[in-house]
N, C-alpha and C positions, 0 to 999 in steps of 0.2 A: 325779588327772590335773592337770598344771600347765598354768595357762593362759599360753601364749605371748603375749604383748605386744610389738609396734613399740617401737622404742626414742624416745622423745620427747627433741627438739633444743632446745636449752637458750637459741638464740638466738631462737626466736620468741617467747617469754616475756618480761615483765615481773618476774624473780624477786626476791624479798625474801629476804635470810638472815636469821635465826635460831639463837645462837650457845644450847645447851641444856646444856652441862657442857663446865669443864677441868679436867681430870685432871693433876695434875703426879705425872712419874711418872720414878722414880731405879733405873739400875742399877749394880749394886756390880760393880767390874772392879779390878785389879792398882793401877792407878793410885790409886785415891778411889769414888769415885761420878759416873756420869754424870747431870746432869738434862738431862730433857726433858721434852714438856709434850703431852698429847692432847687435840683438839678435837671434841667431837660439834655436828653441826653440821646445821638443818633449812632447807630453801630451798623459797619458793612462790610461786605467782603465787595470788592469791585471786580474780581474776577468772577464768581459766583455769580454776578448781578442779585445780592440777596442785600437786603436791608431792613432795620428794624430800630425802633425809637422806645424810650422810656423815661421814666420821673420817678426822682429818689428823693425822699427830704429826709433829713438830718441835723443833727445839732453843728456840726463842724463840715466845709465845704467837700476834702475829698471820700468822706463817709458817704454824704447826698452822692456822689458823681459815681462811686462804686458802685450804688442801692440801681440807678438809671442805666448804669451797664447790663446788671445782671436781670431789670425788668426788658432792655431792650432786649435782651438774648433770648427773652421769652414770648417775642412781639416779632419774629420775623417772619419778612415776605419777600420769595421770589419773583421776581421783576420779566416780564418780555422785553429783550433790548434788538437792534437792530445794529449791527456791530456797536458804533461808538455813539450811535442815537436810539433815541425813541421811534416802535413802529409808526405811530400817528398820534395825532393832536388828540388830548383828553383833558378834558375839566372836572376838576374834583372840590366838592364842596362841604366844609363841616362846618356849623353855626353861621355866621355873617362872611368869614373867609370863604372865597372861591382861587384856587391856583389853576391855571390855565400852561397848560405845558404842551409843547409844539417840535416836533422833528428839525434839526438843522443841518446843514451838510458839513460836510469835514473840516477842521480849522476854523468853526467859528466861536467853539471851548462854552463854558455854561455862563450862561445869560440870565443871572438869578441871584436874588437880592440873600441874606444870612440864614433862616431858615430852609427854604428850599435849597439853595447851595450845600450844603452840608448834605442832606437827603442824595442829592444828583450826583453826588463826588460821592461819596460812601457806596452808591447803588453801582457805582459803573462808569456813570451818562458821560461822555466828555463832551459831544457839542448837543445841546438843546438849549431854547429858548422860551421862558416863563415869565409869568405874569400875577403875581401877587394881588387880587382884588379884594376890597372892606377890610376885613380888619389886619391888623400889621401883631397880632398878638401869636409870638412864635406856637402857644400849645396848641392852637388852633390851627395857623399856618403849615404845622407840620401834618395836622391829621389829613387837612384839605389835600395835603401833597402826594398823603401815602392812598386817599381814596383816590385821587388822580391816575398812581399808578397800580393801582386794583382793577380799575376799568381796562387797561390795556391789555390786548388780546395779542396772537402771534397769530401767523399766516394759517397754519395748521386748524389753531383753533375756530376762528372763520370758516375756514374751508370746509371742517365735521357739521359745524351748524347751517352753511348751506346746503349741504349734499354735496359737494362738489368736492375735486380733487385740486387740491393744490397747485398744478400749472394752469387749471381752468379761470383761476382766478387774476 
């Protein structure tokens, strides 16, 4: 069952980008070859805990990285953080990537390879520790990352779907 989410307005935000790969990418036509260039691109507010990603292509690189701002501004997601970590371990999986992201206690800062690092910094996270599995291809990496942190629920929310009140837990 997909959980429907409110769409979040990009202007009440303090957002930070985050440029995470360019791709310079040529197609062959009658003429020569055309280039052009794709941007993946992560935008957050860490205070917020709100994060969100996007992909701009373009002929020229800061055109793509603008197009990737203004698609991530329209791809954001509210995060549950547990002060400066994650409430608990969640595995998120898109195509052959699975990212495996795991609560850490204070001072041990983000344990996470290029993609997912950008995602954890932009979102908030200051100590968690991840796990990159199959593919190392950041558009996929990233999505694995942001279903990862889709799955994460806060205590409150638990507690309605038990019946139960929140110190009962």
């Amino acid at each position: 069952m997909p959980i429907v989410t409110k769409r979040l307005d990009a202007g009440h935000y303090n957002l930070k980008d985050q440029v995470v790969a360019i791709n310079r990418v040529t197609k062959v036509v009658k003429g020569g070859k055309n280039l052009s260039f794709a941007a993946l691109v992560v935008v957050g507010d860490p205070s917020a805990g709100v994060v969100g990603y996007g992909s701009g292509k373009a002929k020229e690189v800061p055109q793509a990285i603008r197009k990737g701002i203004e698609a991530a501004k329209k791809n954001l997601l509210r995060v549950h953080l547990n002060a400066t970590t994650i409430p608990h371990a969640s595995l998120g999986r898109f195509g052959s990537g699975m990212v495996l992201l795991k609560p850490a206690p204070e001072g041990t800062g983000v344990i996470a390879g290029g993609a997912v690092r950008a995602v954890m910094t932009s979102v908030g996270v200051q100590n968690v520790l991840t796990k990159s599995i199959g593919t190392a291809n950041p558009h996929n990496v990233i999505k694995a990352t942001f279903d990862a942190l889709k799955k994460l629920r806060d205590r409150k929310a638990v507690a309605a779907l038990r019946g139960k009140s929140v110190e009962e837990l």
